[in-house]
N, C-alpha and C positions, 0 to 999 in steps of 0.2 A: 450300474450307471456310473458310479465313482469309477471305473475303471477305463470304461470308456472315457470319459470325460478330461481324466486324466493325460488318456494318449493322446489329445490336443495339444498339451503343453508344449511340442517343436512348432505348430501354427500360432504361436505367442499369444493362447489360450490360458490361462492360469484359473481354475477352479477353485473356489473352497465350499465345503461343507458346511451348512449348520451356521449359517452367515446372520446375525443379527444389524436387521434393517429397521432402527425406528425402535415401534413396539413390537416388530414382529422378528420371522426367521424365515431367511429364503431356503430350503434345501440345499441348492448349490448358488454360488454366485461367480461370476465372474465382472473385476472393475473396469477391463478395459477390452471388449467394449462394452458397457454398464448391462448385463444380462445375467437375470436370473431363470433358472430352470426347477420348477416343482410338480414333482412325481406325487400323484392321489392315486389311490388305492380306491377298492369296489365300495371299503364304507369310509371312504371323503367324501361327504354330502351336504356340508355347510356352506354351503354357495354364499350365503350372506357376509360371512366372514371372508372367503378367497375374494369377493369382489372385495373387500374394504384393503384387504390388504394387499391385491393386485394395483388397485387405484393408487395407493401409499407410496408400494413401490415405480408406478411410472412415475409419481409426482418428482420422486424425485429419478428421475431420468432413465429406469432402467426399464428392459424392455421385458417383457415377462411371457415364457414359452413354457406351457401346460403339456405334460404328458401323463399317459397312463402307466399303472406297474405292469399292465400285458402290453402294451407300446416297447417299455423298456425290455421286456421278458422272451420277446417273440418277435420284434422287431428294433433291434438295438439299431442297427443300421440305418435304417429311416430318421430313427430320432438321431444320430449325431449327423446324417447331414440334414435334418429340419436346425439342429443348433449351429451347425456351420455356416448355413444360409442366414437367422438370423442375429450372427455376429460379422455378416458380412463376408465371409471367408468364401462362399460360390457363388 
């Protein structure tokens, strides 16, 4: 995903990793335009916690796009134009 993510940076996409939001960590974020991206795996199963800290993260303006590791694994493509679209860019 890091690598795809990366090849956005000519659509004036800038990603980083392991971005601390608050109390929490987005996977990746991007600040302009305010989007974070987090990849869950088969045992991410704490819904109680991703809502709290999905809520965290709109509160404070960023939009928050969920993928799977088989999403990233099997269909990378889909998932960078689902983050292209919501960053605006299709």
């Amino acid at each position: 995903m890091w690598n795809a993510l990366r090849s956005l940076k000519p659509l004036g996409l800038h990603f980083r990793r392991q971005v601390p939001l608050g109390r929490y960590y987005a996977d990746f974020a991007c600040f302009h335009p305010k989007l974070v991206i987090e990849v869950d795996g088969w045992t991410h199963d704490d819904l109680e916690y991703d809502a709290a800290r999905d809520a965290f993260m709109r509160s404070e303006g960023f939009t928050v796009l969920r993928v799977t590791n088989d999403d990233v694994r099997f269909h990378r493509d889909d998932v960078v134009r689902e983050v292209l679209r919501a960053a605006g860019r299709l």
